[in-house]
ZADO-1210 file (C-alpha; in nm, 4 decimals, padded with zeros to 6 digits):
<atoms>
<atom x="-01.3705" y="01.6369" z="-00.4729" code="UNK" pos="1"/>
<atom x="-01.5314" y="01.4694" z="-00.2245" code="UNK" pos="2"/>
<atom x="-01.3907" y="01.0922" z="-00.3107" code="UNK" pos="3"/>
<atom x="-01.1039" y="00.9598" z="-00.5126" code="UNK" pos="4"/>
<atom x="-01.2021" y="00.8831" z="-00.9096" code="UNK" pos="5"/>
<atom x="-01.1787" y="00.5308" z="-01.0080" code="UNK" pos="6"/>
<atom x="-01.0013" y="00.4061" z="-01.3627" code="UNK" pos="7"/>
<atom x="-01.1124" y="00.1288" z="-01.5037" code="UNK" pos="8"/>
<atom x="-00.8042" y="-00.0433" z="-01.7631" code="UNK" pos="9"/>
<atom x="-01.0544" y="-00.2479" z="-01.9497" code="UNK" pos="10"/>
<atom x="-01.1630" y="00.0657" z="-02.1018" code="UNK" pos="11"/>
<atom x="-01.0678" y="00.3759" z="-02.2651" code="UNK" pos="12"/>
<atom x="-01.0863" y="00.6803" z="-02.0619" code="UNK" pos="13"/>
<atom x="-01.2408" y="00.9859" z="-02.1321" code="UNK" pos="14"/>
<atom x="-01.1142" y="01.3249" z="-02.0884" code="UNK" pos="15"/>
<atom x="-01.3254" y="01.3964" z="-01.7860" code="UNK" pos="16"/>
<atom x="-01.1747" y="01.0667" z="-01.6098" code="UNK" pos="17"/>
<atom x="-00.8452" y="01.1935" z="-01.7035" code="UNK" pos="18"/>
<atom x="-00.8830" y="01.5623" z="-01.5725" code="UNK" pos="19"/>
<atom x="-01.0079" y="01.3880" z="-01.2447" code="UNK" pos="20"/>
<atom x="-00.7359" y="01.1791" z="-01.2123" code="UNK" pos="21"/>
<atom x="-00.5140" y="01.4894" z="-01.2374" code="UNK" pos="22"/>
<atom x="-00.6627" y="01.6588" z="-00.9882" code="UNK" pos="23"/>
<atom x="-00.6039" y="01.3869" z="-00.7386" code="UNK" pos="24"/>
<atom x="-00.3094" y="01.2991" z="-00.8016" code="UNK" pos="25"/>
<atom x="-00.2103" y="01.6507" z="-00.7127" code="UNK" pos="26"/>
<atom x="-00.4203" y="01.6959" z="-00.4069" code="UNK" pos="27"/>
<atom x="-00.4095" y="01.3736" z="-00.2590" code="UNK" pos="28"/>
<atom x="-00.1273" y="01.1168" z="-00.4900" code="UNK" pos="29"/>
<atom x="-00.4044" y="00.8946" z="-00.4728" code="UNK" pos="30"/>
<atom x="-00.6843" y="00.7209" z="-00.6864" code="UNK" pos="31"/>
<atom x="-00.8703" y="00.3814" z="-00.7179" code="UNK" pos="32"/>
<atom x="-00.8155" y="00.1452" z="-00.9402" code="UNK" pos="33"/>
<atom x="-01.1083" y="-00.1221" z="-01.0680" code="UNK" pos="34"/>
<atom x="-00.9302" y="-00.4297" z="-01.0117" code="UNK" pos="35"/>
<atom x="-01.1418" y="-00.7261" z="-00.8935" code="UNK" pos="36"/>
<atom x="-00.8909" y="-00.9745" z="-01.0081" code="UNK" pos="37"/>
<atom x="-00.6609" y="-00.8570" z="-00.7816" code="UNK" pos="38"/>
<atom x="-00.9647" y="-00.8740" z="-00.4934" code="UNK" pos="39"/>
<atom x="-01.0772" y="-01.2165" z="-00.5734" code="UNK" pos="40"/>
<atom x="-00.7270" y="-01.3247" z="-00.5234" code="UNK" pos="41"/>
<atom x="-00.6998" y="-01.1930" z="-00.1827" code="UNK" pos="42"/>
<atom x="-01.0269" y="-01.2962" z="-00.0485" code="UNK" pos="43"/>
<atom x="-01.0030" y="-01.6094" z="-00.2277" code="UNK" pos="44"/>
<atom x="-00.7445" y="-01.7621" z="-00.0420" code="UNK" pos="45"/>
<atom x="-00.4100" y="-01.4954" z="00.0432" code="UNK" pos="46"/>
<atom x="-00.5829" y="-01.3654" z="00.3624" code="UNK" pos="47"/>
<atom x="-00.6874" y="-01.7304" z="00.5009" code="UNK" pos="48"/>
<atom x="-00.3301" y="-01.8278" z="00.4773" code="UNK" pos="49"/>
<atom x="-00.1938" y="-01.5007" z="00.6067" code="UNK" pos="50"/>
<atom x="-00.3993" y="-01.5318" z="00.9495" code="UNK" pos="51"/>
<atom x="-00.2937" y="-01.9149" z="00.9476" code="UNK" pos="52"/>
<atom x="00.0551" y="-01.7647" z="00.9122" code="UNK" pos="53"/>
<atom x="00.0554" y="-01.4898" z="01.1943" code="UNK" pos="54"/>
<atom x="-00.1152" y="-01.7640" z="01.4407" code="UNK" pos="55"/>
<atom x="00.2260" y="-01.9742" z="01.4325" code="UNK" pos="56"/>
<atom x="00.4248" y="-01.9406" z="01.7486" code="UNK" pos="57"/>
<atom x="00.6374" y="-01.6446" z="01.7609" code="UNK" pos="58"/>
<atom x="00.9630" y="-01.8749" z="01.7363" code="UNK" pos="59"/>
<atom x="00.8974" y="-02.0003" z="01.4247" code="UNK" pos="60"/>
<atom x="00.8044" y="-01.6343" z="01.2616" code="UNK" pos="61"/>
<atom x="01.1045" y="-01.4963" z="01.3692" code="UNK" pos="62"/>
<atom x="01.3090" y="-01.7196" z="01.1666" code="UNK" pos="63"/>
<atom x="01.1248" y="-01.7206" z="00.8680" code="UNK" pos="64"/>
<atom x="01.2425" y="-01.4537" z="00.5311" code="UNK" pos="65"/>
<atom x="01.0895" y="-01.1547" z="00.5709" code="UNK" pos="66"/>
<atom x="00.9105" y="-01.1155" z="00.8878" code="UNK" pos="67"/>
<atom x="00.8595" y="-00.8110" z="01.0877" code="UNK" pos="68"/>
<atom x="00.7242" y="-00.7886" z="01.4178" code="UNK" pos="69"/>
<atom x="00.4857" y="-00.6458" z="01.5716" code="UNK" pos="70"/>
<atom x="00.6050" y="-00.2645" z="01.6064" code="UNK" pos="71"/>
<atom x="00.9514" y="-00.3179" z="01.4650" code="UNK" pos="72"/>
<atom x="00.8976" y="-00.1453" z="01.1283" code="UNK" pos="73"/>
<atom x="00.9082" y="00.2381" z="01.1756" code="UNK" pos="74"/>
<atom x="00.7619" y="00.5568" z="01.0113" code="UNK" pos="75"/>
<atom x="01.0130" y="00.8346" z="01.0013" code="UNK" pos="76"/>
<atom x="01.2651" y="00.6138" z="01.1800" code="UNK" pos="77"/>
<atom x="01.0849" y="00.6820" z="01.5267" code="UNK" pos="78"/>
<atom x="00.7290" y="00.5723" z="01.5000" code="UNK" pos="79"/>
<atom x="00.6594" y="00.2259" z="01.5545" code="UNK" pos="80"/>
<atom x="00.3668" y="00.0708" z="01.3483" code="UNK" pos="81"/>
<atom x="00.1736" y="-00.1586" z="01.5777" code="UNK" pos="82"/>
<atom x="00.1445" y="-00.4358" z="01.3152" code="UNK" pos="83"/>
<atom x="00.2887" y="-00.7638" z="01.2276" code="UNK" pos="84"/>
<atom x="00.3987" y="-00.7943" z="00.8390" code="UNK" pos="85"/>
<atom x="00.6127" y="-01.0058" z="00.5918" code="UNK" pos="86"/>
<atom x="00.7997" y="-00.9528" z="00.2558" code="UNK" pos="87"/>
<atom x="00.7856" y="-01.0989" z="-00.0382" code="UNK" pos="88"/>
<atom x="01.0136" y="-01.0608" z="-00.3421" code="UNK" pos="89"/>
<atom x="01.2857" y="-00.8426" z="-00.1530" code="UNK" pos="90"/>
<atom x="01.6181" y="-00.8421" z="-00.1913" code="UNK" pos="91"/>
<atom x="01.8509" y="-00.9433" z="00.1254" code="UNK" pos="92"/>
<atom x="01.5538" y="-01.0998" z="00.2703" code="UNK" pos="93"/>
<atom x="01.6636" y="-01.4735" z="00.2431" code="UNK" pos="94"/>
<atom x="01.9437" y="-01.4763" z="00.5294" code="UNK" pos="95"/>
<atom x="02.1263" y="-01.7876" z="00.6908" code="UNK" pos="96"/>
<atom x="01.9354" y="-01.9717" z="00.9302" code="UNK" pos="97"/>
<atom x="01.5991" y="-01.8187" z="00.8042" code="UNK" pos="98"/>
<atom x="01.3150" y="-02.0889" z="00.6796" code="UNK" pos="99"/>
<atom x="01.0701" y="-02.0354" z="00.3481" code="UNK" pos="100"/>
<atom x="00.7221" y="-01.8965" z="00.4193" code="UNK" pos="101"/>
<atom x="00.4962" y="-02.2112" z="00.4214" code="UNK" pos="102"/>
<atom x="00.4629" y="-02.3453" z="00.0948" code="UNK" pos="103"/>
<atom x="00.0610" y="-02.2523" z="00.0628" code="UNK" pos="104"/>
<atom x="00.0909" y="-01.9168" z="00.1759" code="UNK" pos="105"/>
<atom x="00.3796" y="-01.8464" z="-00.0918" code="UNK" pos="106"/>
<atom x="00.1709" y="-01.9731" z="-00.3439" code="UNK" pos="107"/>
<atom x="-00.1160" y="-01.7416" z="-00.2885" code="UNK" pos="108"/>
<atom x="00.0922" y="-01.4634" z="-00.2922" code="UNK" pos="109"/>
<atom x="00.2768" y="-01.5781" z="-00.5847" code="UNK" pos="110"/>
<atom x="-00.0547" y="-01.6050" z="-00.7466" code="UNK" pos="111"/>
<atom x="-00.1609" y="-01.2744" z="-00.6730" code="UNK" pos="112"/>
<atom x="00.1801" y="-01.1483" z="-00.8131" code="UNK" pos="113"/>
<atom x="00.1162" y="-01.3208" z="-01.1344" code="UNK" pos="114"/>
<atom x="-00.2262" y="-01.1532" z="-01.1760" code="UNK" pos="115"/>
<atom x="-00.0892" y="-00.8386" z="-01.1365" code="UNK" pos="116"/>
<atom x="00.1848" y="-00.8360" z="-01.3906" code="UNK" pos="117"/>
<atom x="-00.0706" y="-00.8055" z="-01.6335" code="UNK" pos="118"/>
<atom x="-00.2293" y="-00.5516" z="-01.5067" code="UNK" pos="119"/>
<atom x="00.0981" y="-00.3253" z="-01.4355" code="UNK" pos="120"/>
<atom x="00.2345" y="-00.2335" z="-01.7823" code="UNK" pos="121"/>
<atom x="-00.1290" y="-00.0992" z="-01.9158" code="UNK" pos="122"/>
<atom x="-00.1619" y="00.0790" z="-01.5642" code="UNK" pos="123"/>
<atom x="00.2101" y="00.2793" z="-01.6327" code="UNK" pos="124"/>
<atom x="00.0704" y="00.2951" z="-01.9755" code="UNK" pos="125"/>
<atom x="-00.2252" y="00.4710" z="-01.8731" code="UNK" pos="126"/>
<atom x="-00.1009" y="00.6777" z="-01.5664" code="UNK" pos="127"/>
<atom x="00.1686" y="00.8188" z="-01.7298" code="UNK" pos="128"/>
<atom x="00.1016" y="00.8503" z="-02.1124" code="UNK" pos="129"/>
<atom x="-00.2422" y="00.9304" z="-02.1080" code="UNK" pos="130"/>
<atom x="-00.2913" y="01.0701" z="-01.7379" code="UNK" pos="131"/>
<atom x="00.0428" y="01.2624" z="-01.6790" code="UNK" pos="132"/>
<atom x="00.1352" y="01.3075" z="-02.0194" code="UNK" pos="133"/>
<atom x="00.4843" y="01.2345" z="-01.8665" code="UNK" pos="134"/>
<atom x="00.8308" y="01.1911" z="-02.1030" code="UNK" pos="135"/>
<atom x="01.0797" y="01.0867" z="-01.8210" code="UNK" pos="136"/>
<atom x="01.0859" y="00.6996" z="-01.8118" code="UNK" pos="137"/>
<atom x="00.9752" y="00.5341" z="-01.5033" code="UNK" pos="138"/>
<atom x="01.0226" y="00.1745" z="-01.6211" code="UNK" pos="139"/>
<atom x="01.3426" y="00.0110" z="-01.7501" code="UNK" pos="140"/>
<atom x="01.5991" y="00.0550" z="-01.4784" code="UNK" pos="141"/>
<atom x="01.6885" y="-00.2052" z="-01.1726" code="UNK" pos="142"/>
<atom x="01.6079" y="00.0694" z="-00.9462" code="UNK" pos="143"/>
<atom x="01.2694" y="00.1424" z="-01.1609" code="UNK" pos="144"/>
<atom x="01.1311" y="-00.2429" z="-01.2038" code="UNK" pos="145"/>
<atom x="01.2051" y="-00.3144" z="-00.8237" code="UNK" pos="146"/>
<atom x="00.9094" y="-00.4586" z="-00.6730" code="UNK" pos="147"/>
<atom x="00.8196" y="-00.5909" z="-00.3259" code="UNK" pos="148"/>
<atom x="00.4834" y="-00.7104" z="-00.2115" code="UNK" pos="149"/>
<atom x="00.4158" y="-00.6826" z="00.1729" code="UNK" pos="150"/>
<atom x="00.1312" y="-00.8804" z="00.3559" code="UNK" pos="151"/>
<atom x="00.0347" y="-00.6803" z="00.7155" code="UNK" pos="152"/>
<atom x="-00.1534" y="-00.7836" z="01.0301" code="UNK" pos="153"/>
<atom x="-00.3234" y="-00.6107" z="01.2567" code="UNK" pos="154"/>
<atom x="-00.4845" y="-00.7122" z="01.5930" code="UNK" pos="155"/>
<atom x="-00.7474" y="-00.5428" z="01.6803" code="UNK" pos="156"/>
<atom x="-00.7653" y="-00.6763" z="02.0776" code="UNK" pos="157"/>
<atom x="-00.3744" y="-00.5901" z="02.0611" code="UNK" pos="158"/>
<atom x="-00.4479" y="-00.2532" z="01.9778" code="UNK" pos="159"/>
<atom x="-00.7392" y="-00.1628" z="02.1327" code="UNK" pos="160"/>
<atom x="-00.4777" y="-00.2459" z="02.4882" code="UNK" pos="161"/>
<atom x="-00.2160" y="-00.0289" z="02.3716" code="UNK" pos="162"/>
<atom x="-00.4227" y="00.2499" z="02.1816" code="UNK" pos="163"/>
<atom x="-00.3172" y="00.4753" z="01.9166" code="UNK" pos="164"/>
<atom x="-00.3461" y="00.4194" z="01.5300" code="UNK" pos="165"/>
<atom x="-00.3434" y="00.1136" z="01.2884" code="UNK" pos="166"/>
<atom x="-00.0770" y="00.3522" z="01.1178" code="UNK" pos="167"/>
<atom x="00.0464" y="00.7023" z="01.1886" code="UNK" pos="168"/>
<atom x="00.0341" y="00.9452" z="00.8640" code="UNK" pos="169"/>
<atom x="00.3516" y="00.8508" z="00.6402" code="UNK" pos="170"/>
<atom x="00.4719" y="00.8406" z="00.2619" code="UNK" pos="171"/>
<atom x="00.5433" y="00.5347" z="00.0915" code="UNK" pos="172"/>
<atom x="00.9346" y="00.5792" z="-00.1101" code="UNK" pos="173"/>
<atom x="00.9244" y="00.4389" z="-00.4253" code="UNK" pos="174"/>
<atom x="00.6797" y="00.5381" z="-00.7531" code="UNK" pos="175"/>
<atom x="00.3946" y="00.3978" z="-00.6783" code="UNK" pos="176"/>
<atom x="00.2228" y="00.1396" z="-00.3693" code="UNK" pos="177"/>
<atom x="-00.0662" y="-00.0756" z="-00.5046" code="UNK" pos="178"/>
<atom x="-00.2810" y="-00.1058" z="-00.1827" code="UNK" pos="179"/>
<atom x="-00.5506" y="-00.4405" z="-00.1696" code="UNK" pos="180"/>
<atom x="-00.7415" y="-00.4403" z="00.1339" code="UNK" pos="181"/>
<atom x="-01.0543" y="-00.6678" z="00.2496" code="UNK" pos="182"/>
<atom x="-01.3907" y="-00.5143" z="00.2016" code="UNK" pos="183"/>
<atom x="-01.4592" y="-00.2795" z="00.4466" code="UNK" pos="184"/>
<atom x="-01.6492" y="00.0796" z="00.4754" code="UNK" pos="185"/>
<atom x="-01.5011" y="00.1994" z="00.7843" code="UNK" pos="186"/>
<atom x="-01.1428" y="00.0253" z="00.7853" code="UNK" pos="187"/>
<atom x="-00.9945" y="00.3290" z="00.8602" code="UNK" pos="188"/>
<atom x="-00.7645" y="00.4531" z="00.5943" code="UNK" pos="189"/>
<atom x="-00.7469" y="00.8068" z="00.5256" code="UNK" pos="190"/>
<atom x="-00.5432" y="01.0605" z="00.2715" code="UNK" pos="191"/>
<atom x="-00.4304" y="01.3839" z="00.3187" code="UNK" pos="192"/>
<atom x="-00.5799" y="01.6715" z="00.1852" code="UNK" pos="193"/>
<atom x="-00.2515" y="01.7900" z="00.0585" code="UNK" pos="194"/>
<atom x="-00.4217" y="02.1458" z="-00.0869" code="UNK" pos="195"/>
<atom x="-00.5168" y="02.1904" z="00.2763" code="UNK" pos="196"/>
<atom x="-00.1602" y="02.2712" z="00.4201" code="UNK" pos="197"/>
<atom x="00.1538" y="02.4488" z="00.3296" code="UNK" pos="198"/>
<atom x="00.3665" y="02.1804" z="00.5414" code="UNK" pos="199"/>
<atom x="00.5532" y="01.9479" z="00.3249" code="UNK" pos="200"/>
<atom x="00.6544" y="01.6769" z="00.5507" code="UNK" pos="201"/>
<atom x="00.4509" y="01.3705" z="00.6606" code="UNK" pos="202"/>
<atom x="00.4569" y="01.4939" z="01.0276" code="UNK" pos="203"/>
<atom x="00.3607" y="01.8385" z="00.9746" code="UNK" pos="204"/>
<atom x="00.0635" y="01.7124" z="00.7284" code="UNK" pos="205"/>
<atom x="-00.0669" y="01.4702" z="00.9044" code="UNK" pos="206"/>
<atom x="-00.0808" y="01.7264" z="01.2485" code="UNK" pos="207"/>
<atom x="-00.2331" y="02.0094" z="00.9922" code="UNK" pos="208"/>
<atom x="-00.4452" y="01.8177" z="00.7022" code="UNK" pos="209"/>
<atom x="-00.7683" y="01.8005" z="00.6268" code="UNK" pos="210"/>
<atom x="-00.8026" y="01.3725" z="00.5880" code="UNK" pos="211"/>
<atom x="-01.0394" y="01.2054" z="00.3226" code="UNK" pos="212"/>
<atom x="-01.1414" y="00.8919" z="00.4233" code="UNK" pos="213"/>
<atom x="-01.1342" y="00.5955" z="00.1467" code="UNK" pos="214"/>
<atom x="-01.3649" y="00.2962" z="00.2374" code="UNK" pos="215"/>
<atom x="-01.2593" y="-00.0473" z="00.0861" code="UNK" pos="216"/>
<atom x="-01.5327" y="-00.1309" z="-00.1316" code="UNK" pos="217"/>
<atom x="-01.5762" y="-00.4442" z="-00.3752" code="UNK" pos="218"/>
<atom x="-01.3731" y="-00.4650" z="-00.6495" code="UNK" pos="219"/>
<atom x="-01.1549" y="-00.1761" z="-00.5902" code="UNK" pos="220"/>
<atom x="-00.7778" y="-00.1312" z="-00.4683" code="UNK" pos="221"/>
<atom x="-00.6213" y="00.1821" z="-00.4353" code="UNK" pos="222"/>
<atom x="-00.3217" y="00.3066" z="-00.5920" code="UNK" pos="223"/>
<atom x="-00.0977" y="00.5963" z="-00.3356" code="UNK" pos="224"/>
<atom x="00.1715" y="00.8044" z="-00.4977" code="UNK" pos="225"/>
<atom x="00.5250" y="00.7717" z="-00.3566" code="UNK" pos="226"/>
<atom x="00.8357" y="00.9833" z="-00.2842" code="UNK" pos="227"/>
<atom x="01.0057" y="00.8723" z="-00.5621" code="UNK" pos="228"/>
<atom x="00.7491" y="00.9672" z="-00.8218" code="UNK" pos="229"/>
<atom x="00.7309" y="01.3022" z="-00.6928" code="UNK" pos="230"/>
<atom x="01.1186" y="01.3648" z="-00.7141" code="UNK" pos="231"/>
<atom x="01.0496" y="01.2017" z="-01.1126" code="UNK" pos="232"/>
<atom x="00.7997" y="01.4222" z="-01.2180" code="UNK" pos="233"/>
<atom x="00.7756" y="01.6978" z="-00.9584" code="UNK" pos="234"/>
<atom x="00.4537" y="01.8388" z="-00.7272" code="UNK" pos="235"/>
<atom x="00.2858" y="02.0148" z="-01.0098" code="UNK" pos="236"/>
<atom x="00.2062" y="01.6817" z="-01.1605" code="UNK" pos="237"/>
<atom x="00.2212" y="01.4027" z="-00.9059" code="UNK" pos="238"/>
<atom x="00.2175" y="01.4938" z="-00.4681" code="UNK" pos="239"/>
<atom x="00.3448" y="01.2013" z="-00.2144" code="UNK" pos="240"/>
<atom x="00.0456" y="01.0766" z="-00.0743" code="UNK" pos="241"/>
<atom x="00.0196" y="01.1062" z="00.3127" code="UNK" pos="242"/>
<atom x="-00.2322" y="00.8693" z="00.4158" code="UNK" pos="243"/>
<atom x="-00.2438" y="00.6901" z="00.7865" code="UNK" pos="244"/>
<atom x="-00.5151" y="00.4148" z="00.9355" code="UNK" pos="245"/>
<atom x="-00.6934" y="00.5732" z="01.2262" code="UNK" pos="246"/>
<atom x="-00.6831" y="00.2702" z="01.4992" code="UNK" pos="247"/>
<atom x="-01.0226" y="00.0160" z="01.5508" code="UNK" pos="248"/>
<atom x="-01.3591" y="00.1496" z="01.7042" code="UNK" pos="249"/>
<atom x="-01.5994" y="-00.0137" z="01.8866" code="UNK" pos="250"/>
<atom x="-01.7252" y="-00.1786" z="01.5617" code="UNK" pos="251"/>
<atom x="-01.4184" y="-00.3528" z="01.4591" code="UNK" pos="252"/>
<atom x="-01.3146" y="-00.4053" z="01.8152" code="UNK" pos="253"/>
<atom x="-01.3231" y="-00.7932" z="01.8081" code="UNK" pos="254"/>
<atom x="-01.1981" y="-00.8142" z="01.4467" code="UNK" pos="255"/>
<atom x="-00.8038" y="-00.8460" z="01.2828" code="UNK" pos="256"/>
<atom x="-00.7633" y="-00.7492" z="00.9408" code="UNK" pos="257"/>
<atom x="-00.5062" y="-00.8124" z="00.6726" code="UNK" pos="258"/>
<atom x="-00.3704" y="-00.5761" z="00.3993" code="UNK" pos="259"/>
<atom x="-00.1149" y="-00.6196" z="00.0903" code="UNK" pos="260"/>
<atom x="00.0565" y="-00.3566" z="-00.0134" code="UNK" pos="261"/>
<atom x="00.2504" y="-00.4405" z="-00.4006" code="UNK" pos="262"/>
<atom x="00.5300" y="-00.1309" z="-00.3783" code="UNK" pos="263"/>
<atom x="00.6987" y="-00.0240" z="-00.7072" code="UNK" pos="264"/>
<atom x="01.0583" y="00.1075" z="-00.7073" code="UNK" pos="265"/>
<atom x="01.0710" y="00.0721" z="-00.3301" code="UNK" pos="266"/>
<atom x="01.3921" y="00.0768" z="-00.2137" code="UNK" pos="267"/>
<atom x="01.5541" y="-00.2206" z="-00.0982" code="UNK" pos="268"/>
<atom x="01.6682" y="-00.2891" z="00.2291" code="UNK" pos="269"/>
<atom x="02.0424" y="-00.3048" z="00.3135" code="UNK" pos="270"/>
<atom x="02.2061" y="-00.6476" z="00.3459" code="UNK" pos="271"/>
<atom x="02.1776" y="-00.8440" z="00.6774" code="UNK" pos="272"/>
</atoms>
């Protein structure tokens, strides 16, 4: 398998589609999902005001709900990721003396939330009646049905200064993280080969791994398997995928970029 399969939720799939999407799910937790919807929103008007937001003075994101940074979240609890991002839709985010996102760039995302609540239910539907053929609920609960969308930055110039990686190889906690990136062949994201290693951790994979590379291409998102689904349903269904972003080249080095990142059953964060 030389590239992750692709479902398409506007169809039925076929038993080949499904036996692929097995497969990948247990050697890499990942697959792509045909969801230009979801695209068009993005390109359409989240990313233009994202970059208008992470060009406001530094003062002003600081106090706003949800902001992180740039290298203040961390992987493992050590790692800093050298990117700016904000949170949407989490709990304990609105705190005293914090302002609203600007009222445009709330609405995009809020748009982009709405289109994908009616993609989600079919996409459980599929993954884990038809794919997984799995009986233990992963819907229905508070801790289940909590949802965050995340909007990251990354400077390119800022980067290519400091070095290292766009992100260092990590799992995402929750079931699963719904990953929409602008169109891009050589952006950089990668998955782990987990078939490739005996280590189980992040670190260990990520030093050991073979690495797939996914390209952002039209029309597509890609959908990563998280901690929490493989706890549910257990490796011999479902593996955590390990994926990092290998830092900009030469090509991209005058460029920023924007992701979103819609994470299901994500923990939330503790209260301020």
């Amino acid at each position: 398998m030389d590239s992750l399969p692709i479902i398409d939720l506007s169809i039925k799939q076929n038993p080949a589609t499904i036996s692929r999407l097995r497969q990948a799910l247990r050697k890499y937790g990942a697959f792509r999902l045909w969801a230009p919807e979801l695209k068009q929103a993005v390109a359409g008007g989240l990313s233009r005001d994202a970059r208008n937001f992470f060009q406001l003075p530094n003062g002003i994101k600081q106090r706003t709900w949800g902001y992180a940074g740039f290298g203040t979240e961390l992987i493992r609890g050590t790692t800093p990721i050298p990117k700016e991002g904000i949170n949407f839709f989490r709990k304990n985010d609105q705190r005293d003396g914090h302002i609203a996102p600007p009222a445009e760039f709330f609405g995009s995302v809020k748009a982009l939330h709405d289109i994908w609540k009616h993609s989600r239910d079919q996409l459980f539907s599929t993954v884990f009646c038809d794919v997984l053929e799995s009986e233990i609920p992963l819907t229905g609960t508070p801790v289940l049905d909590y949802e965050s969308m995340g909007i990251q930055y990354y400077n390119s110039q800022r980067m290519i200064v400091e070095g290292g990686d766009y992100s260092p190889p990590h799992m995402d906690g929750g079931t699963l993280t719904i990953l929409i990136r602008e169109d891009d062949a050589d952006d950089g994201l990668e998955v782990a080969d987990l078939e490739s290693t005996e280590e189980l951790g992040s670190d260990g994979v990520g030093r050991e791994a073979s690495f797939l590379r996914v390209p952002a291409a039209p029309n597509e998102v890609v959908v990563l398997a998280g901690t929490r689904l493989q706890r549910l349903l257990g490796r011999t269904k479902a593996r955590a995928c390990v994926h990092r972003v290998v830092g900009p080249g030469q090509k991209h080095s005058a460029e920023d970029r924007v992701s979103v990142g819609i994470f299901r059953a994500c923990v939330p964060p503790p209260p301020a």
